[in-house]
Structure formats: structure tokens, C-alpha cells
mmJSON file of the N, C-alpha and C atoms, coordinates in Angstrom:
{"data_MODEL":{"atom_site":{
"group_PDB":["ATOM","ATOM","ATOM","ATOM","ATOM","ATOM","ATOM","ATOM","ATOM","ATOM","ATOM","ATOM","ATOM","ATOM","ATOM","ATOM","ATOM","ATOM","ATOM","ATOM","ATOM","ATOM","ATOM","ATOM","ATOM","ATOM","ATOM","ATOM","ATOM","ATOM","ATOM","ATOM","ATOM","ATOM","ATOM","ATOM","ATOM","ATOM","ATOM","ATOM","ATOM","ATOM","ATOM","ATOM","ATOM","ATOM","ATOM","ATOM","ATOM","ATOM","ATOM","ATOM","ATOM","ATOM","ATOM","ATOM","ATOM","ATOM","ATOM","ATOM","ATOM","ATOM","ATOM","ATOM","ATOM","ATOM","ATOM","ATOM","ATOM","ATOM","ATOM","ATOM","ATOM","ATOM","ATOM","ATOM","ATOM","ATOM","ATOM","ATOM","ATOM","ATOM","ATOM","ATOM","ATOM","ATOM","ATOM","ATOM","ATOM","ATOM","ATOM","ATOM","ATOM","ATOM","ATOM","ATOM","ATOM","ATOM","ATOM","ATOM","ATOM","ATOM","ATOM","ATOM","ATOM","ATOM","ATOM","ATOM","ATOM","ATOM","ATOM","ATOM","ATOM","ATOM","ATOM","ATOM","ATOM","ATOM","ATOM","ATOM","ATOM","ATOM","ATOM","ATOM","ATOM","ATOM","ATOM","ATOM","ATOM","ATOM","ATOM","ATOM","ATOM","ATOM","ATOM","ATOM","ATOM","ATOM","ATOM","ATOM","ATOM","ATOM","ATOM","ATOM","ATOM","ATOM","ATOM","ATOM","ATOM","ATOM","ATOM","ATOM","ATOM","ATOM","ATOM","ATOM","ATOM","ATOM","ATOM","ATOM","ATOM","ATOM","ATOM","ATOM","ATOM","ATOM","ATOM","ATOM","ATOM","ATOM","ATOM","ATOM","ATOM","ATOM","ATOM","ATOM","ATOM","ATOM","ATOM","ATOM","ATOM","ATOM","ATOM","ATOM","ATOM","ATOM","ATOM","ATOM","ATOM","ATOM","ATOM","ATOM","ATOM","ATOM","ATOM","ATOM","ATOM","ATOM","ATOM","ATOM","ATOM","ATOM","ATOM","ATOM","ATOM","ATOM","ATOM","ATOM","ATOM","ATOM","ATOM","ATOM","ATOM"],
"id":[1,2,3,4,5,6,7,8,9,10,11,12,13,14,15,16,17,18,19,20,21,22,23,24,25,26,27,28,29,30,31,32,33,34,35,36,37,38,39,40,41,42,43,44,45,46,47,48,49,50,51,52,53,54,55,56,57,58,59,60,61,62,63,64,65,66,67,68,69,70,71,72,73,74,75,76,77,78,79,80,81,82,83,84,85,86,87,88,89,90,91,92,93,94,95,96,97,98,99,100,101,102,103,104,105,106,107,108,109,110,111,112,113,114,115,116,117,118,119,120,121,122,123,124,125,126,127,128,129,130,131,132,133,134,135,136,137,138,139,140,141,142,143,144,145,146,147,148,149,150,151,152,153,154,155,156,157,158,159,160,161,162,163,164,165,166,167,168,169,170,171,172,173,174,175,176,177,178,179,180,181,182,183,184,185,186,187,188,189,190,191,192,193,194,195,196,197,198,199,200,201,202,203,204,205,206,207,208,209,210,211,212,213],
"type_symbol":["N","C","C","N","C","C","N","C","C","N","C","C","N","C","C","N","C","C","N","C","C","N","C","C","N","C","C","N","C","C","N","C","C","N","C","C","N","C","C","N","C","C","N","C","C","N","C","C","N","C","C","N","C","C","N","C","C","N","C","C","N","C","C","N","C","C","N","C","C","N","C","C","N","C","C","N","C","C","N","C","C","N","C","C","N","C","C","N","C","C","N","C","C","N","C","C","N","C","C","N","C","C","N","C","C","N","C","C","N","C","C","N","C","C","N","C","C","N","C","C","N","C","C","N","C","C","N","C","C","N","C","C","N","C","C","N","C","C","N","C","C","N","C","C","N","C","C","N","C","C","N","C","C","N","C","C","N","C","C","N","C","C","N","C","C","N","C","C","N","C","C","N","C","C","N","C","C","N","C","C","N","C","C","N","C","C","N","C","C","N","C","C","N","C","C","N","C","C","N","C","C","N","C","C","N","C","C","N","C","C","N","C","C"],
"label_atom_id":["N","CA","C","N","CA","C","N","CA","C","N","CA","C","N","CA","C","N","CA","C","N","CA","C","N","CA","C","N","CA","C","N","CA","C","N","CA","C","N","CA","C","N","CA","C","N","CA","C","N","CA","C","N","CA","C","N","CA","C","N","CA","C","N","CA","C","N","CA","C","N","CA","C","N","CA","C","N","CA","C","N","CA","C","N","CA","C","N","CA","C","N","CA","C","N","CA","C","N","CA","C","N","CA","C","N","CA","C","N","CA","C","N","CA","C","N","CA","C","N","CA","C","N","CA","C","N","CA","C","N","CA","C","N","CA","C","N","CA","C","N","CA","C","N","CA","C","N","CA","C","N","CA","C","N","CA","C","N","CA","C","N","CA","C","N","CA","C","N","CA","C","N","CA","C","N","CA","C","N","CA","C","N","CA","C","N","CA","C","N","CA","C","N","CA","C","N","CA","C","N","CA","C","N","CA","C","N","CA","C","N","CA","C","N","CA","C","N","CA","C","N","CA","C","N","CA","C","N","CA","C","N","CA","C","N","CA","C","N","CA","C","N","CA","C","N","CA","C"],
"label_alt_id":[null,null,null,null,null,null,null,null,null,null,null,null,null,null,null,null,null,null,null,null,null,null,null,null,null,null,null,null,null,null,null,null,null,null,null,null,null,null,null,null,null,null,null,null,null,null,null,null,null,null,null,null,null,null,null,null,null,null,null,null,null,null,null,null,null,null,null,null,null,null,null,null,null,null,null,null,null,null,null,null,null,null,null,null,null,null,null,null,null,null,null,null,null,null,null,null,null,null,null,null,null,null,null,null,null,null,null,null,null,null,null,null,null,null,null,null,null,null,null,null,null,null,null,null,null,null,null,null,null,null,null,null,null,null,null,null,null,null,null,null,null,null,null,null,null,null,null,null,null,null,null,null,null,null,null,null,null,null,null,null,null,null,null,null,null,null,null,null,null,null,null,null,null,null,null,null,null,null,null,null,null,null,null,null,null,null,null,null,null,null,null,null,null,null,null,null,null,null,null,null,null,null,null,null,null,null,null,null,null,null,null,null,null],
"label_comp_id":["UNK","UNK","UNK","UNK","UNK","UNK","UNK","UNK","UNK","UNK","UNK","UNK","UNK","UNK","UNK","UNK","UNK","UNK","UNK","UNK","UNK","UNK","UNK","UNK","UNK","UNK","UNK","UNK","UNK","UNK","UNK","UNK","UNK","UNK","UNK","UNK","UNK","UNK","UNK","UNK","UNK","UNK","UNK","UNK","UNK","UNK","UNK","UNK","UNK","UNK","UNK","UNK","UNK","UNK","UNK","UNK","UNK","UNK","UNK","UNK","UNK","UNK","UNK","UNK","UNK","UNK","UNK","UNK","UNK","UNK","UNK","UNK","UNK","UNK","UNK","UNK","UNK","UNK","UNK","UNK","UNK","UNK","UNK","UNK","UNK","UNK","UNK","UNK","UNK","UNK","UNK","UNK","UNK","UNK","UNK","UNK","UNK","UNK","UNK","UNK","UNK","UNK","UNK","UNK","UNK","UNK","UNK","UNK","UNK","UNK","UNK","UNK","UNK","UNK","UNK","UNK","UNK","UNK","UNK","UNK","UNK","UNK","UNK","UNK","UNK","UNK","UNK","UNK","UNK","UNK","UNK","UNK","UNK","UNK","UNK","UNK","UNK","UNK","UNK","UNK","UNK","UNK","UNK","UNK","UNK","UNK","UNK","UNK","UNK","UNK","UNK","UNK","UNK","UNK","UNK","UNK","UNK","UNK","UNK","UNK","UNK","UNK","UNK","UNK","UNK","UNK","UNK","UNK","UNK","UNK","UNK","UNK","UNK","UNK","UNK","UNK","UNK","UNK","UNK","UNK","UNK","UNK","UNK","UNK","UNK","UNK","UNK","UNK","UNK","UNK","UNK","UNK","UNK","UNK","UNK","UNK","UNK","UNK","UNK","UNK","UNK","UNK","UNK","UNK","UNK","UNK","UNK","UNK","UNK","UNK","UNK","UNK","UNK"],
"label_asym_id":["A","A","A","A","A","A","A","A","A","A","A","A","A","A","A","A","A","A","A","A","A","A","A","A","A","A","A","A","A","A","A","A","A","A","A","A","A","A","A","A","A","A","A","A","A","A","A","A","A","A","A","A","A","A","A","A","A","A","A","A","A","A","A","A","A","A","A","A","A","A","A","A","A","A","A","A","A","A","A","A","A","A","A","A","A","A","A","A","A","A","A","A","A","A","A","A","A","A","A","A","A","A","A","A","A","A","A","A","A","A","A","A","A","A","A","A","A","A","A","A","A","A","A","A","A","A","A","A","A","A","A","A","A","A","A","A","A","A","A","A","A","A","A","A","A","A","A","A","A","A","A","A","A","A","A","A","A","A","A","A","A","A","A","A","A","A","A","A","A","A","A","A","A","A","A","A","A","A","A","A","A","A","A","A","A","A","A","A","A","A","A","A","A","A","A","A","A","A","A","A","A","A","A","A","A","A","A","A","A","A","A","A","A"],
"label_entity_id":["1","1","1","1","1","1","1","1","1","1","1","1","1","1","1","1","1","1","1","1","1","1","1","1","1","1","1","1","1","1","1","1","1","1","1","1","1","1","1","1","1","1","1","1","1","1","1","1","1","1","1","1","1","1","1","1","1","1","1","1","1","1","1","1","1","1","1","1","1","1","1","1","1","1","1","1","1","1","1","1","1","1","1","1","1","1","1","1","1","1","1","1","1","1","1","1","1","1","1","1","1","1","1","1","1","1","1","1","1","1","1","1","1","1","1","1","1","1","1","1","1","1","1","1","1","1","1","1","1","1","1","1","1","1","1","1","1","1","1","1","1","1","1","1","1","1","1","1","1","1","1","1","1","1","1","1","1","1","1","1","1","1","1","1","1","1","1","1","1","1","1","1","1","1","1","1","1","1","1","1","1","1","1","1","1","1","1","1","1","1","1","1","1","1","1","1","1","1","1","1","1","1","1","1","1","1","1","1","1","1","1","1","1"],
"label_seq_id":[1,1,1,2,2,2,3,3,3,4,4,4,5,5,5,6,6,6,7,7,7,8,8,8,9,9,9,10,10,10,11,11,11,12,12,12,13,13,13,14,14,14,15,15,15,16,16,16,17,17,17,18,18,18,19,19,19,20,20,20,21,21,21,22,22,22,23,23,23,24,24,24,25,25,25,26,26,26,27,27,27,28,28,28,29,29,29,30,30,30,31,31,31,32,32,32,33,33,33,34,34,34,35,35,35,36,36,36,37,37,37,38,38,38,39,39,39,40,40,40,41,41,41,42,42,42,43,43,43,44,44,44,45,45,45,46,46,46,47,47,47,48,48,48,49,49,49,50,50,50,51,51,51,52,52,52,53,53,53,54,54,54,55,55,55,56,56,56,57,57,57,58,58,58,59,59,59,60,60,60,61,61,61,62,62,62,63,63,63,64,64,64,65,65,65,66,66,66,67,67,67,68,68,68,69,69,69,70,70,70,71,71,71],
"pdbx_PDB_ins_code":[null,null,null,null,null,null,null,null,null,null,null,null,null,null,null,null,null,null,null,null,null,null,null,null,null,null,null,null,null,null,null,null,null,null,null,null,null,null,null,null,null,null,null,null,null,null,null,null,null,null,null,null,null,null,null,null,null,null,null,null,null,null,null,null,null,null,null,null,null,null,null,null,null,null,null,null,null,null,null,null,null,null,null,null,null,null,null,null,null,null,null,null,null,null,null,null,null,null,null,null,null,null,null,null,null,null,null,null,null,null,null,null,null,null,null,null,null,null,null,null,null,null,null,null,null,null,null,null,null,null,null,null,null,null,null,null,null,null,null,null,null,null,null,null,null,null,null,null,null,null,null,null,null,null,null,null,null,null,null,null,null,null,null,null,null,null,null,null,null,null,null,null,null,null,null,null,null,null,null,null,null,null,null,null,null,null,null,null,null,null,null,null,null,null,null,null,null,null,null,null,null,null,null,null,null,null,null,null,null,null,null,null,null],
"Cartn_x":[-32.324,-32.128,-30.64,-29.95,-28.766,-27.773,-27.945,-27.608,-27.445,-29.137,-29.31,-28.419,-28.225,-27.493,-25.872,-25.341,-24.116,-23.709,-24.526,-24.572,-24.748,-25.344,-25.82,-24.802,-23.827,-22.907,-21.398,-21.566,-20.295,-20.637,-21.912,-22.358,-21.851,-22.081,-21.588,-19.794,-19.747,-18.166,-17.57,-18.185,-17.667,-17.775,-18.685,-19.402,-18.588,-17.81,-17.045,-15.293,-15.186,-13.523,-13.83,-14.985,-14.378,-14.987,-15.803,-15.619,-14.227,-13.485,-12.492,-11.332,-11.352,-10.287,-10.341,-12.282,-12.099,-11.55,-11.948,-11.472,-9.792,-9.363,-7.79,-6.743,-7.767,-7.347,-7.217,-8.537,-8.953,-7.864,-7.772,-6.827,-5.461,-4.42,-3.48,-3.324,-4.527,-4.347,-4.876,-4.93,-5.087,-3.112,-2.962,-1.63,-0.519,-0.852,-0.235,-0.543,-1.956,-1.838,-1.453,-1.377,-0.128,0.823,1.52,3.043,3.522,2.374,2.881,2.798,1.769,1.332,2.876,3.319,5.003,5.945,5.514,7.102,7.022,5.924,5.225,5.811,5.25,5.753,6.982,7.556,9.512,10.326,9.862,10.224,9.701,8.815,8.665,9.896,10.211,10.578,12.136,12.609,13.991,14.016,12.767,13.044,13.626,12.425,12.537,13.986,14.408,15.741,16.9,16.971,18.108,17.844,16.374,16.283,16.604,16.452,17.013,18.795,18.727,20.109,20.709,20.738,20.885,21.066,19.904,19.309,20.331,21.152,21.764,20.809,19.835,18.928,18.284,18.522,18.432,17.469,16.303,15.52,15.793,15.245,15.641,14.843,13.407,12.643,13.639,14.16,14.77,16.318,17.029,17.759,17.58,16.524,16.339,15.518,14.889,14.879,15.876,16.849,18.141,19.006,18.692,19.531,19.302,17.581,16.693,17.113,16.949,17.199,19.17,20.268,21.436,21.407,20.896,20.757,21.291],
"Cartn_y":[-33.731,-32.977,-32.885,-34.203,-34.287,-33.254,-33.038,-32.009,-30.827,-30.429,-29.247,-28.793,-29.308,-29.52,-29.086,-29.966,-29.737,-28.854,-27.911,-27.057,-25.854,-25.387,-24.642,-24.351,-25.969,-25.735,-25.308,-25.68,-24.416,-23.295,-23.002,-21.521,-20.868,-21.303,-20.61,-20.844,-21.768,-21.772,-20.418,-20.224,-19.257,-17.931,-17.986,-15.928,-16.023,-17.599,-16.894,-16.89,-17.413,-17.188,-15.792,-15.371,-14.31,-13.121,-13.101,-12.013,-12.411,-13.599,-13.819,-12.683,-13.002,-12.116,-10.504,-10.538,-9.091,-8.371,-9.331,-9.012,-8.676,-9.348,-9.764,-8.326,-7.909,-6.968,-5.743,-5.222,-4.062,-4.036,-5.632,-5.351,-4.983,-5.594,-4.866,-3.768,-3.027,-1.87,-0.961,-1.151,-0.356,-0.323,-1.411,-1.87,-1.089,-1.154,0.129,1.719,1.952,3.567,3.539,2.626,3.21,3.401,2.225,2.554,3.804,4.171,5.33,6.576,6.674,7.366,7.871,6.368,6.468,6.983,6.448,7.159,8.407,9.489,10.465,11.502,10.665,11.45,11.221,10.127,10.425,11.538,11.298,12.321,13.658,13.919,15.047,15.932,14.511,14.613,14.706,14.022,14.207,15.406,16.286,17.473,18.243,18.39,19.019,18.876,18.137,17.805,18.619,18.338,19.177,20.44,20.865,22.542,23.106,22.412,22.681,22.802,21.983,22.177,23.055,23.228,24.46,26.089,25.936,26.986,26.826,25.246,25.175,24.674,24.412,23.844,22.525,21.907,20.465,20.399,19.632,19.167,17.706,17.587,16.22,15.203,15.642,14.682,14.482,15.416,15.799,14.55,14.442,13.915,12.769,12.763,10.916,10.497,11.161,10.985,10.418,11.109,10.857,9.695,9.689,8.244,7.107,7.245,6.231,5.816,7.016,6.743,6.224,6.327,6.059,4.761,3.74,2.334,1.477],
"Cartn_z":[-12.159,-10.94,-10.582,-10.636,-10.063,-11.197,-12.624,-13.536,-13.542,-12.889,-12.864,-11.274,-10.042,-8.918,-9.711,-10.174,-10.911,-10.959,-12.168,-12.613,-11.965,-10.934,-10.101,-8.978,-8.763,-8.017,-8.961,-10.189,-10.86,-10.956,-10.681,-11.098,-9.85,-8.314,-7.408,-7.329,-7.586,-7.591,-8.346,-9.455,-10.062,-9.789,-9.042,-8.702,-7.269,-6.692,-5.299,-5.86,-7.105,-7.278,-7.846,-8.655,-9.19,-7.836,-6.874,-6.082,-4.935,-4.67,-4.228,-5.243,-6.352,-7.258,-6.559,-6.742,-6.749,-5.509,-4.342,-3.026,-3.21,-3.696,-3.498,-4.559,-5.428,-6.427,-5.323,-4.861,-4.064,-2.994,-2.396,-1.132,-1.846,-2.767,-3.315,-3.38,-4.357,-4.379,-3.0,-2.022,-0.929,-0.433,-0.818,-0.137,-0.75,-2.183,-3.182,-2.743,-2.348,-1.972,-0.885,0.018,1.423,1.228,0.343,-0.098,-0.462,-1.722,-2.185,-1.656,-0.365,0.463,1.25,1.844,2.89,2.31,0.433,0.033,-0.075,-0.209,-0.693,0.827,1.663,3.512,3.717,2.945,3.154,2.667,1.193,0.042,0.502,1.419,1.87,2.946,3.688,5.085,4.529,3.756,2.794,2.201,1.301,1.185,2.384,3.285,4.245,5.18,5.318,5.789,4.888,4.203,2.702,2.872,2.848,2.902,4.178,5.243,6.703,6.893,6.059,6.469,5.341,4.371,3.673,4.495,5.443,6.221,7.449,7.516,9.046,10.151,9.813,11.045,10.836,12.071,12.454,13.677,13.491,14.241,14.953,16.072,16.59,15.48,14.967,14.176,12.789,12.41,11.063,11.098,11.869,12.493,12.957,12.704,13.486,12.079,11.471,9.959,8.751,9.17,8.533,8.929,10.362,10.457,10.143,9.954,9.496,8.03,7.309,5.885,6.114,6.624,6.86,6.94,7.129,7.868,6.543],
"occupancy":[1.0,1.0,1.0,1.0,1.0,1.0,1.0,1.0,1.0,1.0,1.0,1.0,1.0,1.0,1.0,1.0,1.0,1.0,1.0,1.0,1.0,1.0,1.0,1.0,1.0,1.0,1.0,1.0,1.0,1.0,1.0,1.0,1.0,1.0,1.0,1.0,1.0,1.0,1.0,1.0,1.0,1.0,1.0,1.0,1.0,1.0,1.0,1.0,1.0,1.0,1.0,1.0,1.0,1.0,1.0,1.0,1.0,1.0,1.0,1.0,1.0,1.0,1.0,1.0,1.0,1.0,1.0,1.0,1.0,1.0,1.0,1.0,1.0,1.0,1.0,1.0,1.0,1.0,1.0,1.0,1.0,1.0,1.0,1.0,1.0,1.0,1.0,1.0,1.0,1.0,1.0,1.0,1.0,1.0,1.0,1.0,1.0,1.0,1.0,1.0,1.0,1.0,1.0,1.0,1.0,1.0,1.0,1.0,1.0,1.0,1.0,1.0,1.0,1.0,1.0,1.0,1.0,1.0,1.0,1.0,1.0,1.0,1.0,1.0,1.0,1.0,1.0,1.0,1.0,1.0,1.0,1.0,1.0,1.0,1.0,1.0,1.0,1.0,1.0,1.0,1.0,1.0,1.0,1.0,1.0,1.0,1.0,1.0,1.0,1.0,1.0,1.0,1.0,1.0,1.0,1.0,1.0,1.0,1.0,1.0,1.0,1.0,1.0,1.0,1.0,1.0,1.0,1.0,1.0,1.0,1.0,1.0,1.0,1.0,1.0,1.0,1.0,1.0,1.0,1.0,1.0,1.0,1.0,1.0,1.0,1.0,1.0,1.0,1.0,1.0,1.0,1.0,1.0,1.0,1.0,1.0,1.0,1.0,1.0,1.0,1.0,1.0,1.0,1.0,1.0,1.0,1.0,1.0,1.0,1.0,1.0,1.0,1.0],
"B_iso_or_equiv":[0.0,0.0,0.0,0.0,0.0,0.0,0.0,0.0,0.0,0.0,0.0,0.0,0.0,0.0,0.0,0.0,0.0,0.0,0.0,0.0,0.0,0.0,0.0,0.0,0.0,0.0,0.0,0.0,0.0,0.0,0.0,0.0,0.0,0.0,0.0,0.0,0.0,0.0,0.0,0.0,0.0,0.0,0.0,0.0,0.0,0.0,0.0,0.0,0.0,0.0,0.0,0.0,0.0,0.0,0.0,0.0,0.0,0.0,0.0,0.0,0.0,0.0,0.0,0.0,0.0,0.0,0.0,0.0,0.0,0.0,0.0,0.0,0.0,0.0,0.0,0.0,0.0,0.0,0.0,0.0,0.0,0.0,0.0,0.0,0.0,0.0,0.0,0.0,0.0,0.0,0.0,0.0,0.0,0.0,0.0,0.0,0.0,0.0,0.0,0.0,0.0,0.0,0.0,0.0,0.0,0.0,0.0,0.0,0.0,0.0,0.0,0.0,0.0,0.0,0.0,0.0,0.0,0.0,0.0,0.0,0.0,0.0,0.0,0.0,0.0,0.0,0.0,0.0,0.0,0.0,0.0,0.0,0.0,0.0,0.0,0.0,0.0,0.0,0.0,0.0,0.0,0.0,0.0,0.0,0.0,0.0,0.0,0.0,0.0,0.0,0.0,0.0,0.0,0.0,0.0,0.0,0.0,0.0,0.0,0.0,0.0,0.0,0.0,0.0,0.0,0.0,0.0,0.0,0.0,0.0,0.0,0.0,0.0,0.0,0.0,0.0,0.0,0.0,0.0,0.0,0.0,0.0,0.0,0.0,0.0,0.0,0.0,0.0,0.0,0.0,0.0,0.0,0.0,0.0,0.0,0.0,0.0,0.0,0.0,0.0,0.0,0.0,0.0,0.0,0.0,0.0,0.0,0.0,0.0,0.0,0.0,0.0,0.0],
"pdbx_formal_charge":[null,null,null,null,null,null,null,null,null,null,null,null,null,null,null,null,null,null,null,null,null,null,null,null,null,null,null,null,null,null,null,null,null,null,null,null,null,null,null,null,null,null,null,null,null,null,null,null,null,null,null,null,null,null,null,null,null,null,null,null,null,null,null,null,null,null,null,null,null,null,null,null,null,null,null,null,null,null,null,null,null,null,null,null,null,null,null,null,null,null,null,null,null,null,null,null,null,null,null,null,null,null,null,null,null,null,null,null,null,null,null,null,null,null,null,null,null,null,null,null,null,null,null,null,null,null,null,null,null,null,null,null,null,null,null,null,null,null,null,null,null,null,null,null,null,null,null,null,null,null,null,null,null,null,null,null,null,null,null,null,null,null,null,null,null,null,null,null,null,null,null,null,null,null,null,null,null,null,null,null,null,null,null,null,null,null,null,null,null,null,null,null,null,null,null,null,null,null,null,null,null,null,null,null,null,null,null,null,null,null,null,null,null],
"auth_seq_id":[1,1,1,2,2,2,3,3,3,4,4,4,5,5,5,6,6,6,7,7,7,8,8,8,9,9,9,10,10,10,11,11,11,12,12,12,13,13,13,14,14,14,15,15,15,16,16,16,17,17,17,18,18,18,19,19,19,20,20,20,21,21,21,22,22,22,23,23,23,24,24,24,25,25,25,26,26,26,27,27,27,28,28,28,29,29,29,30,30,30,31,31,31,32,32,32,33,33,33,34,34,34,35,35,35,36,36,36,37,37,37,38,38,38,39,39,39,40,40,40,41,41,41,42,42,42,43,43,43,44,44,44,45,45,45,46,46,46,47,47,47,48,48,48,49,49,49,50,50,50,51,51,51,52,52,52,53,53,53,54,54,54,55,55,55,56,56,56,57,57,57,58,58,58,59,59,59,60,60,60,61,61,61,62,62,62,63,63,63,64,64,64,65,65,65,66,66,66,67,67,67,68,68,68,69,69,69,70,70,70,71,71,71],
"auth_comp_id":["UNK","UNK","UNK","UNK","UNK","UNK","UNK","UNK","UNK","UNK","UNK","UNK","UNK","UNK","UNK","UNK","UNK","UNK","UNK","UNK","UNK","UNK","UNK","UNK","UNK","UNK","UNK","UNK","UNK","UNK","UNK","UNK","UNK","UNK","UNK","UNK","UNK","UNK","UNK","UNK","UNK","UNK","UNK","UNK","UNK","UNK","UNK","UNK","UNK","UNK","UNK","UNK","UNK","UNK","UNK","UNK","UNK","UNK","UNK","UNK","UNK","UNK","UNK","UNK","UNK","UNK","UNK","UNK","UNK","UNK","UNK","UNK","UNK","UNK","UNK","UNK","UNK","UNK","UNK","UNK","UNK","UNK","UNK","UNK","UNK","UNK","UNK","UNK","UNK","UNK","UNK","UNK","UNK","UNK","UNK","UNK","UNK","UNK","UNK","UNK","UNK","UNK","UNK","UNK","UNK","UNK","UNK","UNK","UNK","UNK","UNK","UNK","UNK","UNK","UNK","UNK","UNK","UNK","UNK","UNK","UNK","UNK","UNK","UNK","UNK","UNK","UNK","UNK","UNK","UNK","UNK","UNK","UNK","UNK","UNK","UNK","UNK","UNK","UNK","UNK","UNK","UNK","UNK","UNK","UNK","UNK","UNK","UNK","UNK","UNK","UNK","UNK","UNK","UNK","UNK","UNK","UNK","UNK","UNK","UNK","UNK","UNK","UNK","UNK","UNK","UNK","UNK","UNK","UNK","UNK","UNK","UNK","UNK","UNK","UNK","UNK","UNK","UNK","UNK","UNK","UNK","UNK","UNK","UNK","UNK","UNK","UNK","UNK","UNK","UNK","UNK","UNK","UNK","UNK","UNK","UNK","UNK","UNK","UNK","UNK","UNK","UNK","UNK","UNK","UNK","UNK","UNK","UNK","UNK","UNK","UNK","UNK","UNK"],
"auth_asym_id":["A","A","A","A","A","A","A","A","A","A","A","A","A","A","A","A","A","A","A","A","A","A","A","A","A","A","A","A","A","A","A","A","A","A","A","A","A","A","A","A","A","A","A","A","A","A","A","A","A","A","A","A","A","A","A","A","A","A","A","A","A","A","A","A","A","A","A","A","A","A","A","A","A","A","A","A","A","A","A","A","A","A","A","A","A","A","A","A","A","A","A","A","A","A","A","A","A","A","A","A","A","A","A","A","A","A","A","A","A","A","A","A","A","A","A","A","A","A","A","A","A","A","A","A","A","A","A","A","A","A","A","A","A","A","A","A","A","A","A","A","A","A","A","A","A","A","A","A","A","A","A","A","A","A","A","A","A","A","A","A","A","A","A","A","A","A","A","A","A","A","A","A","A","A","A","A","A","A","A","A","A","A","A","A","A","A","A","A","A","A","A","A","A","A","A","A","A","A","A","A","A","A","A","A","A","A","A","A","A","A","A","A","A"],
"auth_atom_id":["N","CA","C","N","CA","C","N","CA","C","N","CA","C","N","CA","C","N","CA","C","N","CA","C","N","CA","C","N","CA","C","N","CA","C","N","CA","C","N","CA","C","N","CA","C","N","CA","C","N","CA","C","N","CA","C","N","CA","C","N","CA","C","N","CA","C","N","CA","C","N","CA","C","N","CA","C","N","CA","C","N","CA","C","N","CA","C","N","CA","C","N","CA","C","N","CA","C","N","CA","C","N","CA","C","N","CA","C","N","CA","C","N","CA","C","N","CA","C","N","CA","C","N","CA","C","N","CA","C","N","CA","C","N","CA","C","N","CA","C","N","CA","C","N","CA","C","N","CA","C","N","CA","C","N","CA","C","N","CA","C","N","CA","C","N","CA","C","N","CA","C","N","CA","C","N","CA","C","N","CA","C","N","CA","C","N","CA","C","N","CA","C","N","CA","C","N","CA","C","N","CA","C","N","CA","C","N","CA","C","N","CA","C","N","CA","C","N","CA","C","N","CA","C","N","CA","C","N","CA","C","N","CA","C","N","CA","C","N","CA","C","N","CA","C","N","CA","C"],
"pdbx_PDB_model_num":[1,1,1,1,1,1,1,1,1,1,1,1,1,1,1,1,1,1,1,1,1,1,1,1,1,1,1,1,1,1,1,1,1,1,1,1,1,1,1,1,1,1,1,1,1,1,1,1,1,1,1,1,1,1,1,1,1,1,1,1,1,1,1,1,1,1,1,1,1,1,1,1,1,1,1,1,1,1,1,1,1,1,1,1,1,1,1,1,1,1,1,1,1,1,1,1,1,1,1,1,1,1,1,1,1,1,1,1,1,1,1,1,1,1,1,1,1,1,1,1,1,1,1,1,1,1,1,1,1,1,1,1,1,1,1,1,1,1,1,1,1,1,1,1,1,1,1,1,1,1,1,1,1,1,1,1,1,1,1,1,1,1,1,1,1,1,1,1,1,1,1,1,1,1,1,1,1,1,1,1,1,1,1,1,1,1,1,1,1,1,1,1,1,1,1,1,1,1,1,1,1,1,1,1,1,1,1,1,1,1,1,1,1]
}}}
């Protein structure tokens, strides 16, 4: 009994490190598509800034964009 107990308790040990892993994988990669999400809306907002001013026009958002990226 006390064997089969043992045993039963590595068996759960093991099905909670490996759904612990899996938890911990998924959360990364959520953490990765935001990132790439922010750099994706910068690189936008940096286009958009360059082509504005090309054009001569400056927004207060565009401008406070820029100072951001300035820091």
C-alpha cells in the first residue's frame, strides 16, 4: 500500500510540474505578443511621425510621441 501511495504521489507531482511548465510557457508567450504588439504601434506611430513631417505637419500626439522616443 505504502508503494503503491509513493508512487501515485510522483505520479501527481509530475502532471503538476509539467502543467506548471505549461502554464508558465503560455504566460511568456502572451507576454511576447504584447511586446510585439507595442513595438508594432510604435513603428507605426514613428512612421507616421516621419511622413508628417515630410508633409510639415505636427500633431500634439505626434510630438509627444517623439519626445518619448528622445528620452
Amino acid at each position: 500500500m505504502a508503494k503503491h501511495l509513493i508512487q501515485q504521489d510522483g505520479e501527481i507531482k509530475e502532471m503538476f510540474t509539467g502543467y506548471s511548465l505549461l502554464l508558465t510557457d503560455n504566460e511568456h508567450g502572451m507576454q511576447l505578443n504584447r511586446a510585439i504588439d507595442e513595438y508594432r504601434r510604435e513603428y507605426e506611430v514613428l512612421v507616421d511621425a516621419v511622413t508628417n513631417s515630410q508633409k510639415g505637419v505636427f500633431s500634439r500626439s505626434l510630438l509627444h510621441q517623439l519626445r518619448f522616443w528622445s528620452k
